[in-house]
C-alpha positions as CSV (number, residue, x, y, z in Angstrom):
1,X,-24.9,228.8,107.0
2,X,-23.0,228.6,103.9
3,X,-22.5,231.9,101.5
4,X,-24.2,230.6,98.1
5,X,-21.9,231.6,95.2
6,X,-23.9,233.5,92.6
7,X,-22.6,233.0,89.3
8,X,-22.0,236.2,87.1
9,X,-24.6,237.6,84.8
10,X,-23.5,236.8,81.3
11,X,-24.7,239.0,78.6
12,X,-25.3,238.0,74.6
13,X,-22.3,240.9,74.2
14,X,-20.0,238.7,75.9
15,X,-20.2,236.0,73.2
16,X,-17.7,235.7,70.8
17,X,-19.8,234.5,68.3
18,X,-22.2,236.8,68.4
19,X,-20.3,240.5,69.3
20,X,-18.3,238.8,66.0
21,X,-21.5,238.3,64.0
22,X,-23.2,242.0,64.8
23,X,-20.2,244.4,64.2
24,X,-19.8,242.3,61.2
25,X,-23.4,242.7,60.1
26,X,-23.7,246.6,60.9
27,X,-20.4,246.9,59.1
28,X,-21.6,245.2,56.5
29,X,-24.6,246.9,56.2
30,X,-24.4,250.1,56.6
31,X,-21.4,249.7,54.0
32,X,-23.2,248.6,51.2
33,X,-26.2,250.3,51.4
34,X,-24.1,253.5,51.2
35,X,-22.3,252.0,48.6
36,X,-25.5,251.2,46.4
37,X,-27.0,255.1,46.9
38,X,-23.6,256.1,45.8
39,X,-23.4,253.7,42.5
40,X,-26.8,254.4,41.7
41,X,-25.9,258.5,42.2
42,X,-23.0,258.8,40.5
43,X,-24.2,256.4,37.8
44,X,-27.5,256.2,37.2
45,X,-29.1,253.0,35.3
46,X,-31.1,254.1,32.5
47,X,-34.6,253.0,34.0
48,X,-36.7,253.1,30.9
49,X,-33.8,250.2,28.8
50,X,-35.8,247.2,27.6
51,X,-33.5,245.2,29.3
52,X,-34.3,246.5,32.7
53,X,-38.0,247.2,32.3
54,X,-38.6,243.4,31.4
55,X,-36.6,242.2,34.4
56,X,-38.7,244.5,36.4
57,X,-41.3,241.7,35.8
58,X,-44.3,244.2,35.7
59,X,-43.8,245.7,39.1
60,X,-42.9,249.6,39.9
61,X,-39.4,250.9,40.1
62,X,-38.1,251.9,43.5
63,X,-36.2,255.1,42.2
64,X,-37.8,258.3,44.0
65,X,-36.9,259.6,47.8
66,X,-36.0,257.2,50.8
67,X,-37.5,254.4,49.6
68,X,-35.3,254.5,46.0
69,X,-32.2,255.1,47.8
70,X,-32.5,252.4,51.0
71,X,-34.0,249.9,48.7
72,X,-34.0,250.8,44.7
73,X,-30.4,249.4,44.6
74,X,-31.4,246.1,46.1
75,X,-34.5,245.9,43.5
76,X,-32.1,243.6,41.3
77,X,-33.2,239.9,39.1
78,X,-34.4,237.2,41.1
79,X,-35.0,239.8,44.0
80,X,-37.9,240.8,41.6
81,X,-39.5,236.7,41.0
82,X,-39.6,236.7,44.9
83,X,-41.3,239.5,45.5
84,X,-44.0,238.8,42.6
85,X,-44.5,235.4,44.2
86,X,-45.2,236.9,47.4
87,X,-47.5,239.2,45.8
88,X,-49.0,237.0,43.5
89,X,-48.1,233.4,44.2
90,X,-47.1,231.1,41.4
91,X,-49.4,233.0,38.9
92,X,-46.5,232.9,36.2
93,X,-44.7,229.9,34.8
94,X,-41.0,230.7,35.4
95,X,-41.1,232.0,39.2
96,X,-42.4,228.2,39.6
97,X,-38.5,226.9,39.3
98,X,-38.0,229.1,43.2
99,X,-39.2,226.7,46.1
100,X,-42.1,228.9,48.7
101,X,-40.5,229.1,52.4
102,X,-38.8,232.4,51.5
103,X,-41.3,234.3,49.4
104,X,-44.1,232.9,51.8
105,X,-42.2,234.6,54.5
106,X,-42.0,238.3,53.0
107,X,-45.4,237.8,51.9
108,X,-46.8,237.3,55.4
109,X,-44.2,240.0,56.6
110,X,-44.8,242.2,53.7
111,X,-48.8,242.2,54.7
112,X,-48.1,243.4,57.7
113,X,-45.4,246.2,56.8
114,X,-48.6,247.1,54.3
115,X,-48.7,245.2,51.5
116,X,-47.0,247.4,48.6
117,X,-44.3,246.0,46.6
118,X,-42.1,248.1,48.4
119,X,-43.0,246.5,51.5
120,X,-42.8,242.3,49.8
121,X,-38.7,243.8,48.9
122,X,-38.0,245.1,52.4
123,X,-39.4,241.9,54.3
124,X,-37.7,240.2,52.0
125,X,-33.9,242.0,52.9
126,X,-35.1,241.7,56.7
127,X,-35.7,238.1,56.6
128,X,-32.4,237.6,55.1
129,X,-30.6,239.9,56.9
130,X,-31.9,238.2,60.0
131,X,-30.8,234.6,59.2
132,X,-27.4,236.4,58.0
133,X,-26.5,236.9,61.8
134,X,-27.9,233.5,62.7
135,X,-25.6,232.1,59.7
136,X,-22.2,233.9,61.4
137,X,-22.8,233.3,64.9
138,X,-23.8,229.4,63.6
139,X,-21.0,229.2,61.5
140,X,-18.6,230.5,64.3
141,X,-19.4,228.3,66.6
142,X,-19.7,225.0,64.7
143,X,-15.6,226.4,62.9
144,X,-15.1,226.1,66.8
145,X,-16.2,222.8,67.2
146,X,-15.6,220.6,63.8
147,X,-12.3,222.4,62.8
148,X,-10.8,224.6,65.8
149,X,-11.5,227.5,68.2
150,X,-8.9,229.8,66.9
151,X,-10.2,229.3,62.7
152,X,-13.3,230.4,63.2
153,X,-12.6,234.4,63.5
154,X,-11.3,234.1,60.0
155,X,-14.0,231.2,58.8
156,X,-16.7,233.8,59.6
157,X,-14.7,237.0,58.4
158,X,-13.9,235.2,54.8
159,X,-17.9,234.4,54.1
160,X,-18.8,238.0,54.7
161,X,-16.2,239.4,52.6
162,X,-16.6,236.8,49.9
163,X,-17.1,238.1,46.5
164,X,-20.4,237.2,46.1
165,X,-21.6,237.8,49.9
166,X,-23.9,241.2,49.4
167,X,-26.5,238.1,48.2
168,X,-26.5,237.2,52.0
169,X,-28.3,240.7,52.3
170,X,-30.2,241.3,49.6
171,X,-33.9,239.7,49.0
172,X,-32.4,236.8,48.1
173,X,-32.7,232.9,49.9
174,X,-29.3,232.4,50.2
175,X,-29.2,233.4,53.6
176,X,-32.2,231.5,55.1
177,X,-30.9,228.2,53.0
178,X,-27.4,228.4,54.6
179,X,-29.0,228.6,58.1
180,X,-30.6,226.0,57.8
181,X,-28.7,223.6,55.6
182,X,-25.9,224.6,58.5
183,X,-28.0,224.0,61.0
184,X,-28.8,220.6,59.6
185,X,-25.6,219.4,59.1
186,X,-25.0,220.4,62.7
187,X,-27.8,219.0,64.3
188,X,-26.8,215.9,62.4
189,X,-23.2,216.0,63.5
190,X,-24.5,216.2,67.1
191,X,-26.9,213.0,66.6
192,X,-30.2,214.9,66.8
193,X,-31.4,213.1,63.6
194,X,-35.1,214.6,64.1
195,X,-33.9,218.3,64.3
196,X,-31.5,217.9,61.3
197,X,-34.1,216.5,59.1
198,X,-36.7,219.1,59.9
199,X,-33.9,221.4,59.3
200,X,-33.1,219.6,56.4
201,X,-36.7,219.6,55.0
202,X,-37.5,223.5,55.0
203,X,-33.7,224.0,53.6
204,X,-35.1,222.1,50.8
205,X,-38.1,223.9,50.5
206,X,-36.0,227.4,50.3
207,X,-33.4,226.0,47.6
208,X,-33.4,223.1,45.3
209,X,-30.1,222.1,46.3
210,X,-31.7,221.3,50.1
211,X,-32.1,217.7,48.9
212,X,-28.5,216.9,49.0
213,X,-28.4,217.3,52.5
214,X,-29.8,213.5,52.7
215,X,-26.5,212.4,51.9
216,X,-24.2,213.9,54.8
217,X,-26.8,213.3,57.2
218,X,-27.5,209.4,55.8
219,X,-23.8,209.2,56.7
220,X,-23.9,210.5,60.2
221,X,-26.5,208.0,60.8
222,X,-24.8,205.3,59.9
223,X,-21.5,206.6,61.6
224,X,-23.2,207.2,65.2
225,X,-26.2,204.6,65.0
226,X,-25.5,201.5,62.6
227,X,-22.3,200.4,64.2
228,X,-18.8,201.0,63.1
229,X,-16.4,199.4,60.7
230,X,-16.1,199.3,56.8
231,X,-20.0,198.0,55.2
232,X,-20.7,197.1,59.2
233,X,-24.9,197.8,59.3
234,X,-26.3,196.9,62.8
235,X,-27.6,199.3,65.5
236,X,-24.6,200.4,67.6
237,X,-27.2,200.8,70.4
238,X,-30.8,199.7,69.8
239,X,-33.4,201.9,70.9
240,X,-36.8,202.4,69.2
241,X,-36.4,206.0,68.2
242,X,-34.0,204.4,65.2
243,X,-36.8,204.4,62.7
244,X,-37.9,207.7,63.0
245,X,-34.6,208.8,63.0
246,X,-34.0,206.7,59.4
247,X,-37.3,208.8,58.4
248,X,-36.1,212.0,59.1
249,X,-32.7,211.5,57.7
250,X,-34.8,211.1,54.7
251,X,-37.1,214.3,54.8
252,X,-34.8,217.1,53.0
253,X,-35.1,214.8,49.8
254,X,-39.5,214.2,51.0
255,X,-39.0,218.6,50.4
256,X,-38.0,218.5,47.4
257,X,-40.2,215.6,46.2
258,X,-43.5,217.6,47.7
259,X,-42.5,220.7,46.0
260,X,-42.2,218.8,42.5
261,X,-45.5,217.0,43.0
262,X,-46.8,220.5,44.1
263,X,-45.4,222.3,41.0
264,X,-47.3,219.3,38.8
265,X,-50.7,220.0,40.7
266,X,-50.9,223.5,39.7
267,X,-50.2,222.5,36.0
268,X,-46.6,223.7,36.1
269,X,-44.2,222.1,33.1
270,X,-41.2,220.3,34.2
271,X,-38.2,222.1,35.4
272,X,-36.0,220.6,32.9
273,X,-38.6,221.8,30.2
274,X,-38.3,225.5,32.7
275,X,-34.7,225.9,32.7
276,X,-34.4,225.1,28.8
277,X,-37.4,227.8,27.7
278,X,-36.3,230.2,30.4
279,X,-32.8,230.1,31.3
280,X,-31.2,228.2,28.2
281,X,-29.9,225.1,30.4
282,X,-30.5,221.8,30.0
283,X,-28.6,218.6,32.2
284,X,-25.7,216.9,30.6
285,X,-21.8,215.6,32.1
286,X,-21.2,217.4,34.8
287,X,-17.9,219.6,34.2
288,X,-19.2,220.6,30.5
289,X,-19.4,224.2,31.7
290,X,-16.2,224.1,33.0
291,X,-14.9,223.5,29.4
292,X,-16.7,226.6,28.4
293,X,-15.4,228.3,30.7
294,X,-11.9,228.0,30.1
295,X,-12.7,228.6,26.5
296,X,-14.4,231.6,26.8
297,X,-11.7,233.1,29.6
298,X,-8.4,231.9,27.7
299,X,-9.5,231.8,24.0
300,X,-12.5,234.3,23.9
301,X,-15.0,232.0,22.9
302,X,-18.4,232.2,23.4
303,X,-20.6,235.0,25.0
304,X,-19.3,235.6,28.1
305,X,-15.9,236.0,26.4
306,X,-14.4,238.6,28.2
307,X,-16.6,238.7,31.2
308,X,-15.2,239.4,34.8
309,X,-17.7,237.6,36.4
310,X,-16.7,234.6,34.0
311,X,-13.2,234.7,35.0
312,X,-14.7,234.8,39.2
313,X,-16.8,231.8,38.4
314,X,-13.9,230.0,37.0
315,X,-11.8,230.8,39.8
316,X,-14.7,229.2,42.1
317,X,-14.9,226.4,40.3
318,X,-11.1,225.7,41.1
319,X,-11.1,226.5,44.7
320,X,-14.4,224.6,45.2
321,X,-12.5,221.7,43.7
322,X,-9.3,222.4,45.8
323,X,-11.0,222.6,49.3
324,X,-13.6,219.8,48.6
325,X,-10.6,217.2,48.1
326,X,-8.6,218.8,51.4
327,X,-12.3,218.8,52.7
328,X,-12.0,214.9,53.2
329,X,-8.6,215.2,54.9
330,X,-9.1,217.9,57.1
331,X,-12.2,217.5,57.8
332,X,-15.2,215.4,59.6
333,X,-16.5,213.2,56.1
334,X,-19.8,214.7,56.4
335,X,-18.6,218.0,55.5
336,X,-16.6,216.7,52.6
337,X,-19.8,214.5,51.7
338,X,-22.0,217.1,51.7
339,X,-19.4,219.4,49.4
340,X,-19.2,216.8,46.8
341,X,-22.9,216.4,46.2
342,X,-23.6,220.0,46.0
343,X,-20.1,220.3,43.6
344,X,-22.1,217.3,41.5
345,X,-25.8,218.6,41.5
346,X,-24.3,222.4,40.9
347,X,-22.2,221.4,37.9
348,X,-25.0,219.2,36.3
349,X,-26.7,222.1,34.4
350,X,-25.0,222.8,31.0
351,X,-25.4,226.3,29.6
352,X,-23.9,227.5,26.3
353,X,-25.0,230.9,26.3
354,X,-23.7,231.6,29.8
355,X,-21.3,228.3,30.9
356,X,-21.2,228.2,34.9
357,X,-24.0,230.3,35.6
358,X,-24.1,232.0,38.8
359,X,-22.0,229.8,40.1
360,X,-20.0,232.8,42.5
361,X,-23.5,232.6,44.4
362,X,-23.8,229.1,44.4
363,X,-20.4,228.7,46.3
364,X,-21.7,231.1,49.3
365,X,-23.4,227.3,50.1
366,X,-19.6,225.4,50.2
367,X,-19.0,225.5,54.0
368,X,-16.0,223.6,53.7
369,X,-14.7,226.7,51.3
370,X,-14.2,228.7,54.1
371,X,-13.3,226.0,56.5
372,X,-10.6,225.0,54.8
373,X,-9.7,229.1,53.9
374,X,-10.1,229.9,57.6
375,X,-7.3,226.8,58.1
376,X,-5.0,228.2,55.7
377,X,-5.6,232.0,56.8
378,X,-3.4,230.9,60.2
379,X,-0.5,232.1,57.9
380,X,0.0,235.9,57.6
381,X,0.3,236.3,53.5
382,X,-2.1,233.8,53.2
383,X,-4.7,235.6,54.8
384,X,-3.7,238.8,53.2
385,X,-3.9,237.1,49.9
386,X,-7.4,235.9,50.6
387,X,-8.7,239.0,52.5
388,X,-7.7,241.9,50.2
389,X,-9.0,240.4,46.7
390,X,-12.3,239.2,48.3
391,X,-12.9,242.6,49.9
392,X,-11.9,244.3,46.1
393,X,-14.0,241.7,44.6
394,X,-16.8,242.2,47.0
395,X,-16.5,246.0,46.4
396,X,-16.4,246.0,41.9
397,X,-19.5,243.0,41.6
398,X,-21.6,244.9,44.5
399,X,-21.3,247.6,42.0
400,X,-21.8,245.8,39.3
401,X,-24.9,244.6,40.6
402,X,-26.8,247.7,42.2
403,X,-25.9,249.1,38.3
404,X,-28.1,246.4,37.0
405,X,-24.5,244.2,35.7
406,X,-25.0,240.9,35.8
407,X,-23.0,239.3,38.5
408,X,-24.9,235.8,39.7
């Protein structure tokens, strides 16, 4: 009788992707929760400032014991419209411009944690913090496949330490959307059209941006399923699944739509008409803002004259430029597709008060950033020169944020 070989046991641990993804996370973590008790200690915000108590939107201040140490620092701006949504649902006008999958999550986690506001905050960092690790470990192994096994280290390394990043573990979406808008753009790359689009479809029910993810994925259906050459449309293989593939293509756009005609039903203004009362943007050329910008950062005009974060959201704005063009040469096109939609719908709103608003968090959604950084990283000074002002970046607006600065 023949000896059966028994393959070794393989453990979780033993992937790269994912041992990369948890030291990363705990790292991370236990970093910048020190770092917001500290910031919060050594400084602390002036909790009774009308500026602070109105952006409390109503609900108690985390600020006594464990509770105002492990999460009173996190307790920042849109953390707030979350957790009053999961609370309270869309009782109040302007917390109708955030799409539900997120807050609906903390609020059936938060019930169950008990219910308190307290409780809607933590679900909501434990949800995020959750899809964080799913994000690196995705992120690594798609770097391996679409750009190269030996980028993806740096790939996942520069996203954590972005500027910007401690948003990937606060209560804030950005998280789950990059999960899934990743996990969309993958599924599409691999020709499982159904799974991307379902993807696709609760990315765009966690961000308004989701929709563009119809364009990237439109493209890979054409690439693997209509045939190939330039304006060639004919089914490369015929097989009856093809419509409901074209469907699903289709559904990250069929999210947004349902949350607009949603946001109608329950007598909710226009977003446009939102964004102008609220937030002081309206829509206009796309690259206005940029003008602004430069304005404001080398001629001191305007209101954020003098701003750090305006000089970081500039900087953005150039290096998203940069990497989307070297997107399309290094690159699969989808990626570089999917880049240059976002760049176009992110760069549509015009604001005069505050010219490229939050756009340092926006960027955290530019896969192709840290593609592309991960590529150039391969040489020594240029991954010194990205690492070390990202981490010193990531270290001053993490501050600036648990101090109740506006970063993004």
């Amino acid at each position: 009788m023949e000896k059966q070989t028994i393959a070794p046991k393989t453990s979780l641990w033993s992937d790269t992707a994912v041992r990369q993804a948890i030291l990363i996370f705990i790292v991370l973590r236990i970093f910048l929760s020190v770092w917001g008790v500290v910031a919060i200690t050594v400084n602390p915000p002036p909790e009774d400032a009308p500026d602070i108590i109105s952006q409390q939107l109503g609900q108690p201040s985390l600020n006594e014991g464990w509770t105002g140490l492990l999460l009173g620092p996190w307790q920042r701006f849109d953390s707030l419209r979350y957790t009053r949504i999961a609370a309270e649902g869309y009782a109040h006008e302007p917390d109708s411009a955030f799409p539900p999958l997120y807050p609906l999550g903390m609020r059936l986690l938060g019930r169950l944690l008990g219910g308190t506001h307290a409780s809607y905050l933590l679900a909501g960092i434990l949800i995020s913090n959750a899809a964080f690790i799913g994000l690196l470990i995705l992120l690594h192994k798609v770097t391996e496949k679409d750009v190269g096994p030996r980028f993806a280290p740096r790939t996942v390394l520069y996203l954590a330490v972005f500027p910007a990043s401690f948003f990937l573990l606060a209560a804030y979406s950005e998280s789950l959307f990059l999960l899934l808008a990743l996990g969309s753009l993958w599924a599409g790359r691999q020709g499982r059209f159904g799974l991307a689009g379902g993807l696709g479809f609760l990315a765009s029910l966690t961000r308004l941006t989701g929709w563009a993810l119809v364009v990237p994925l439109a493209y890979e259906f054409w690439r693997q399923r209509l045939g190939r050459g330039k304006w060639r449309i004919r089914p490369a293989a015929w097989s009856p699944k093809l419509p409901g593939e074209a469907f699903a293509v289709l559904l990250p756009g069929l999210g947004t739509l349902s949350f607009m005609v949603y946001r109608q039903i329950i007598g909710m203004p226009p977003l446009n008409q939102l964004y102008a009362n609220y937030w002081y943007q309206d829509t206009s050329f796309p690259g206005i803002d940029v003008w602004r910008a430069v304005q404001a950062v080398f001629f001191g005009v305007g209101r954020r004259a003098g701003d750090p974060a305006m000089v970081l959201d500039l900087a953005i704005v150039i290096l998203l430029f940069v990497t989307t063009i070297l997107a399309f040469r290094y690159l699969p096109r989808s990626w570089g597709l999917y880049a240059a939609i976002m760049l176009f719908f992110i760069l549509l709103p015009s604001a005069p008060l505050k010219p490229l608003y939050s756009f340092s968090r926006y960027a955290l959604a530019f896969f192709t950033l840290f593609f592309i950084l991960g590529i150039a990283g391969q040489r020594p000074w240029l991954h010194r020169l990205i690492l070390y002002p990202f981490a010193a970046l990531l270290l001053y607006f993490s501050m600036v944020f648990f101090m109740w600065g506006w970063v993004a």
